[in-house]
N, C-alpha and C positions, 0 to 999 in steps of 0.2 A: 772476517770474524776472528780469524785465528792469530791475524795479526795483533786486531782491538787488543786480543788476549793479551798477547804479547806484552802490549805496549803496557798495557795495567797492570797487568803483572810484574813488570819490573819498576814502575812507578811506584807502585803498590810495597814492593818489596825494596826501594830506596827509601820510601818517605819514613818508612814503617816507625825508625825512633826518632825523626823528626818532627820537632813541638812549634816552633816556626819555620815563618820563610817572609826574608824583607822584616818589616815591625809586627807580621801579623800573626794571631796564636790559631794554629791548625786544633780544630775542634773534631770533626768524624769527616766520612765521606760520603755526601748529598747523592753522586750519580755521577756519570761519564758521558762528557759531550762531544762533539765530532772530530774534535782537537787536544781533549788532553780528561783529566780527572776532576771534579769538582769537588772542595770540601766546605764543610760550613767553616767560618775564624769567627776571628773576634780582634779587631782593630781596637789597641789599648790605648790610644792617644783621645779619639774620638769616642770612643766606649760605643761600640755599635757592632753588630752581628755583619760578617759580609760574605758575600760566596768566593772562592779563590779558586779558581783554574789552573791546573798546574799540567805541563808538559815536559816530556823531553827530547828534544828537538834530534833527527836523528844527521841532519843536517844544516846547512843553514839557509837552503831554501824553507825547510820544515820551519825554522826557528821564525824568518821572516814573515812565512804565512800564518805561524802563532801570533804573532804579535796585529795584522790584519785587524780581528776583534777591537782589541784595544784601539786603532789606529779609525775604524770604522766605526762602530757604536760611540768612541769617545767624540767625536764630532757630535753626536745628537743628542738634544734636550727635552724630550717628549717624555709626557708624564703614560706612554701605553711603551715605550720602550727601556728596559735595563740602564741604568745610569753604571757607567765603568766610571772605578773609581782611579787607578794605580796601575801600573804596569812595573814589571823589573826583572832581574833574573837573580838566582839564587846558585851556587854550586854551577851546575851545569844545567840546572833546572830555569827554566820561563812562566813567567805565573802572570797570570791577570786579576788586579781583586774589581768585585763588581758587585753591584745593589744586591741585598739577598732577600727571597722572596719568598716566604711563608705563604705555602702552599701548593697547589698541584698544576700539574701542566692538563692541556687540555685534551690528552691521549686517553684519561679519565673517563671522559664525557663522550667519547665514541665506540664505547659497545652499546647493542640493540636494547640491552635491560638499564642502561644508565641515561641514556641522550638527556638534553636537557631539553625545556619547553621550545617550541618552535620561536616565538620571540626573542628569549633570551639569547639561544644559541644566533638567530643573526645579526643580535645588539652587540654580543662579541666582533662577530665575524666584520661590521662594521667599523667597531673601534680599531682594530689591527684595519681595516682600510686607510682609516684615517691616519695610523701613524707610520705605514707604510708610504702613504703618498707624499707625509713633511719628509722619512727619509731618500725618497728619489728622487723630491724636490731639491733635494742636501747632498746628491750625486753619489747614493750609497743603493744597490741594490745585494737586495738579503742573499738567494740564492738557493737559501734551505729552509724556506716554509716549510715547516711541518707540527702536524700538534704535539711533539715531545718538547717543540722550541717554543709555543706557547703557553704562557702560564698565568693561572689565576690565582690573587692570591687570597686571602681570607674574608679580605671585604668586596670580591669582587673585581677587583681590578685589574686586567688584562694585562700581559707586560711578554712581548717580544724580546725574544732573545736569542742568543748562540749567533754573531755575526762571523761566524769564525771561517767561512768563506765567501763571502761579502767583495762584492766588487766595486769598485770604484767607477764611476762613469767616464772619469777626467782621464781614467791610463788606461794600459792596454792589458785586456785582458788573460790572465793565464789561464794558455789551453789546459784543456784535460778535464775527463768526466768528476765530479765534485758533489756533491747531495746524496740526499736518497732517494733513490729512484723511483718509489709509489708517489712523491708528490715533486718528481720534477717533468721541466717543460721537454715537449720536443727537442726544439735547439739545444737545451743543455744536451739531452740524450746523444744528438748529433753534434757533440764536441763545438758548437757553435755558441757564441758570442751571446750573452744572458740580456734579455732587453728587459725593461720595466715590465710588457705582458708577462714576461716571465714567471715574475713573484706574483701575478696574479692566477697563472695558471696553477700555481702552489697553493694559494688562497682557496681557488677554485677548490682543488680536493679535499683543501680541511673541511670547507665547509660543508661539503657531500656526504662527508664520512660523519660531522659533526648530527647531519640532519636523517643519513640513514641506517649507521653503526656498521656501515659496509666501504669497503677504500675502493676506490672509484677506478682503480688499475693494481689488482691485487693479482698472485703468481706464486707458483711453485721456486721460485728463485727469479734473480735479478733482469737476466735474460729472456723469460716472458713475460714479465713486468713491463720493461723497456721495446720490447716490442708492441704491446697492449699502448702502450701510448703513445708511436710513434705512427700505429695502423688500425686500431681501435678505437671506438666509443663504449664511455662506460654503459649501465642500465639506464636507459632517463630516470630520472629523478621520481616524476609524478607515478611512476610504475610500479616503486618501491613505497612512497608516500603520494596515495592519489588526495589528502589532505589537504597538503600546501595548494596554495595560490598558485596559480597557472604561470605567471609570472617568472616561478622558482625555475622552472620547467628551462625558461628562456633565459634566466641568467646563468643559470648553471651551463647549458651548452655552451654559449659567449665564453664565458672566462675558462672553458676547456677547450677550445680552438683548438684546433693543429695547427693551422698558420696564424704566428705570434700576430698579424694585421688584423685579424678577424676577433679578437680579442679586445676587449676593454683593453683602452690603451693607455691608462691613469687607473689609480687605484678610487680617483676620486668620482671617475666616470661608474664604476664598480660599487663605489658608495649611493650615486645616485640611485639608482636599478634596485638596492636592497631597501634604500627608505621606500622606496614604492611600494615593495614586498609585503612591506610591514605596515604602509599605511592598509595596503587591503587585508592583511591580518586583524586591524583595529577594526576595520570598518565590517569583520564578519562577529566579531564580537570578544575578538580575543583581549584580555589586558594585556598585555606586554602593551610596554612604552618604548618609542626608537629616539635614541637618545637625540638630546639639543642639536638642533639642526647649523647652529652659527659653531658647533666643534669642528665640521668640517672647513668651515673656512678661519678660521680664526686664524692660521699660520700661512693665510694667503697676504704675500705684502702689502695688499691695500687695503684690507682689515686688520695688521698686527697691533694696531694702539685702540682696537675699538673694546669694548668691554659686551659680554654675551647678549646684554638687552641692548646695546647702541646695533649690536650686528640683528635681531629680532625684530628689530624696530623696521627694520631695511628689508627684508627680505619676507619673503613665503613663499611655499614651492611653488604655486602660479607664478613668481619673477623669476624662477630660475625653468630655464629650456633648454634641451639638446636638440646641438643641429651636426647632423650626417658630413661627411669631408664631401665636399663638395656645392653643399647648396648655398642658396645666394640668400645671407643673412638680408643685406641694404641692399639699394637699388640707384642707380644714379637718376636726379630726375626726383625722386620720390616728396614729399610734403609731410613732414612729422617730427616730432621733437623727442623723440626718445632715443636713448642710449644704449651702450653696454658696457658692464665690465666682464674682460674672460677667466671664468672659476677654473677651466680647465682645457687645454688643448691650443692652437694657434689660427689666425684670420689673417687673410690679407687683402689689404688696399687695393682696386684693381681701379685704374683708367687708361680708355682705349686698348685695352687687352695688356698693358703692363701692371708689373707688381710696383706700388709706389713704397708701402711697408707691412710687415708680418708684425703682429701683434700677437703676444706670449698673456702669459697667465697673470693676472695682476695688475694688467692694462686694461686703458678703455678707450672705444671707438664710437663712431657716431654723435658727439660730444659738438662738434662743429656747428651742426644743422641747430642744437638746441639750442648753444650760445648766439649762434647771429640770427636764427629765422628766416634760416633761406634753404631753399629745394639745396638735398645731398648733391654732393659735384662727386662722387666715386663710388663706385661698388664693392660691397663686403664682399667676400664668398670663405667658408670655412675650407681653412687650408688640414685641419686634422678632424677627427669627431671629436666636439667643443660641449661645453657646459658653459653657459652665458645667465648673467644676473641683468635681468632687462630693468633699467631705471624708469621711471614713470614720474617726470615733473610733479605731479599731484601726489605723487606718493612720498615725493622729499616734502612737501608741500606740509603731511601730514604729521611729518617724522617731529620727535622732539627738537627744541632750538639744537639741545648739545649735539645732538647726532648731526646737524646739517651741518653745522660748523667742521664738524669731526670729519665729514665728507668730502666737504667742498676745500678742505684743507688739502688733503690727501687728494683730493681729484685735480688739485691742483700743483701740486706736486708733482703726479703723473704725469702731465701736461709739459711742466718746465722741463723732466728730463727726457721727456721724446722730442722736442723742442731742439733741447744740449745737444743731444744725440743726432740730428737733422745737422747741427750747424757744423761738429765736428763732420759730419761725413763729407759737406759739403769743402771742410776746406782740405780735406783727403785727396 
C-alpha cells in the first residue's frame, strides 16, 4: 500500500499541469488500477469519452508489463470485455487509452444490504463466463478476477477489465506472486503457473461474495488470506443462504477446488452448472430470465456464421450433455446414427486400445456411422470433462431449410479439414 501510495503520488503530482498525453484531452481522475492511474479523456479526433491508464514505469520490465494490457485485451473483441483503444508513451510516461464505461464495478453489489436479486446476480456471473471462455479460447488468461475489475454499466452490461496482468498461454510465464489475494487461486498463491481453472477459481469468489456479501477467504492481512486458501474452505454457501438451489451448494465448491483438476475446467463447463441453477430458480418461481442460451456458443467455430435463431433452432439443453474424463461416449460395434459436436473439452478415437485422433472443441465425431449406415468401427471415450451437442437426424430433419444448409456446410467443412490434416500427417 505504501508503495500504491507512492507511485500515485508522484503520478499524481507529475501529471498535475498536464491537459494531454498522445492526442487525448486528460478530463479528472476515474480510480487506480493495478498498474498505473486511470483518468476519464476525451479523444478530439473521434469526439468520444475514453478511459486512459497512465503509468510510470520504474523500469523497463515495469514498462513491458504495462503495456501487457494493451497487448492482451487488444487481441479481444467481445462485447462483455473493455475494447483497448491505443497505446503509446508520453514524456517518460505509458498510457493505455480504452473503452470508458459509465458506471460501477461490481464491488457495489457485494455488501449484505446491496446484493442484487439471486437471478440477476448469476446472469452476470454467466456473462463474464461467457467472455472469459472466448478469452482463453484466444490464449489470454485474466489472472485478477475480481469485482473492482468487473463493471456494470448503466444499461446493464457487464464488461471485464484491468488485463494488466494477463497471461499469455502461447509464452512462458513470469514468475512471481501477481493479483489479489482474496480472489486468487491456489497455484497463483504457490508462485505456480496460472491455468484456465484458475480464472475460474477467481470467478468462483465473486460470485460468493456477489451471493452472500461476505468474501469467501477474507483476513486480517494478506498472509492469512493466502493461507485460508491454500488450507481452507470458505462457509458453504447454503449455510449462509439456505435459499439458493441446492445445486449452488455444488457449484460453488467445484469452482473453489484446491486442486486446479477438481475444478471446472473451461469457463463454459462453469456456464453450463449455472444455467441449471437458474433453470431451478424459474422452475420455483423466481422471474429472473438466464440469458440466450446460443451466447454461449456463438464464438464456438462451428457456429460463428450462424445467427441466435439458426443456433436455437439446433439445440436445447436435452442435446447438450456432460460426460465425466473418462467415460466411453460410443462404442465399437454399436447400431445408431447420431453424432456429436464438442462445445467444450477433448475425445479421443480409441481402436484396439490406440489413440487414432483427439477431437478439440468445434469438431465433430460419430459422423461416419450416420453418413454410411453401418455399426461404429471405434470407440469414443472423453479424454477431458466434455460438454457435447448430441445431433439427432430428426432433429436437423425438423430444423429450417436455412439452418440445415448452414450446417451441413460447416459440418462439412469440419470434415475436409480433419481429412487435410490426416493426409498431411500421413505424408510426415
Amino acid at each position: 500500500m505504501i508503495k500504491d501510495n507512492f507511485v500515485e503520488s508522484k503520478l499524481s503530482a507529475g501529471l498535475k499541469d498536464i491537459k494531454t498525453i498522445g492526442r487525448y484531452e486528460i478530463i479528472h481522475k476515474i480510480g487506480q488500477g493495478a498498474s498505473g492511474i486511470v483518468y476519464k479523456g476525451q479523444d478530439p479526433y473521434i469526439n468520444r469519452p475514453v478511459a486512459i491508464k497512465i503509468s510510470l514505469p520504474s523500469s523497463r520490465k515495469a514498462r513491458e508489463r504495462f503495456f501487457i494490457e494493451a497487448q492482451s485485451a487488444g487481441r479481444l473483441n467481445h462485447p462483455n470485455i473493455v475494447s483497448i483503444y491505443d497505446a503509446g508513451e508520453f514524456n517518460n510516461y505509458c498510457y493505455i487509452t480504452m473503452e470508458y464505461i459509465d458506471g460501477k464495478t461490481l464491488k457495489g453489489f457485494c455488501h449484505h444490504d446491496k446484493l442484487l436479486p439471486v437471478a440477476k446476480a448469476m446472469e452476470l456471473i454467466l456473462r463474464v463466463c461467457n467472455a472469459l471462455d472466448y478469452a482463453h479460447r484466444n490464449g489470454i488468461i485474466h489472472k485478477d478476477i475480481k469485482p473492482p475489475n468487473i463493471m456494470l454499466d448503466k444499461i446493464g452490461i457487464v464488461k471485464i477489465t484491468d488485463f494488466g496482468i494477463a497471461q499469455f498461454t502461447e509464452q512462458t510465464a513470469e514468475m512471481g506472486i501477481f493479483g489479489t489475494p482474496s480472489y486468487m487461486a491456489p497455484e497463483q498463491i504457490k508462485d505456480e503457473i496460472a491455468v484456465i481453472p484458475s480464472d475460474v477459481f477467481s470467478l468462483g469468489c465473486v460470485m460468493y461474495e456477489m451471493l452472500t456479501g461476505i468474501v469467501a477467504f477474507g483476513g486480517d492481512n494478506d498472509f492469512s488470506i493466502m493461507y485460508k486458501i491454500v488450507n481452507e474452505d470458505p462457509i458453504p454457501i447454503l449455510n449462509i443462504r439456505p435459499d439458493l438451489p441446492k445445486i449452488m451448494g455444488d457449484i460453488i465448491k467445484k469452482a473453489l477446488s484446491k486442486q486446479f483438476q477438481d475444478r471446472y475446467q473451461t469457463c463454459l463447463e462453469f456456464a453450463y452448472d449455472l444455467r441449471l441453477a437458474l433453470n431451478a430458480l424459474n422452475r420455483a418461481g423466481n422471474n429472473g430470465k438466464a440469458p440466450d442460451i446460443s451466447e454461449q456458443f456463438s464464438n464456438i467455430p462451428f457456429f460463428r456464421n450462424f445467427t441466435k435463431q439458426d443456433i436455437n433452432s439446433l439445440i436445447s439443453i436435452n442435446n447438450i450433455i456432460k460426460i465425466k474424463k473418462g467415460d466411453i461416449i460410443l462404442s465399437e460395434g454399436d447400431i445408431d446414427d447420431i453424432f456429436f459436436i464438442v462445445l467444450s473439452g477433448k475425445v479421443k478415437i480409441m481402436r484396439q486400445n490406440q489413440t487414432l485422433a483427439i477431437i478439440k472443441q468445434g469438431e465433430s465425431f460419430g459422423e461416419m456411422a450416420y453418413l454410411g449406415g453401418q455399426m461404429r468401427v471405434a470407440t469414443v471415450i472423453a479424454e477431458t470433462n466434455c460438454i457435447l451437442l448430441k445431433i439427432i437426424p430428426e432433429m436437423l430433419d425438423s430444423a429450417p431449410a436455412k439452418t440445415q444448409v448452414l450446417f451441413y456446410k460447416n459440418f462439412s467443412l469440419t470434415l475436409v479439414q480433419r481429412l487435410s490434416k490426416a493426409t498431411m500427417h500421413e505424408k510426415e
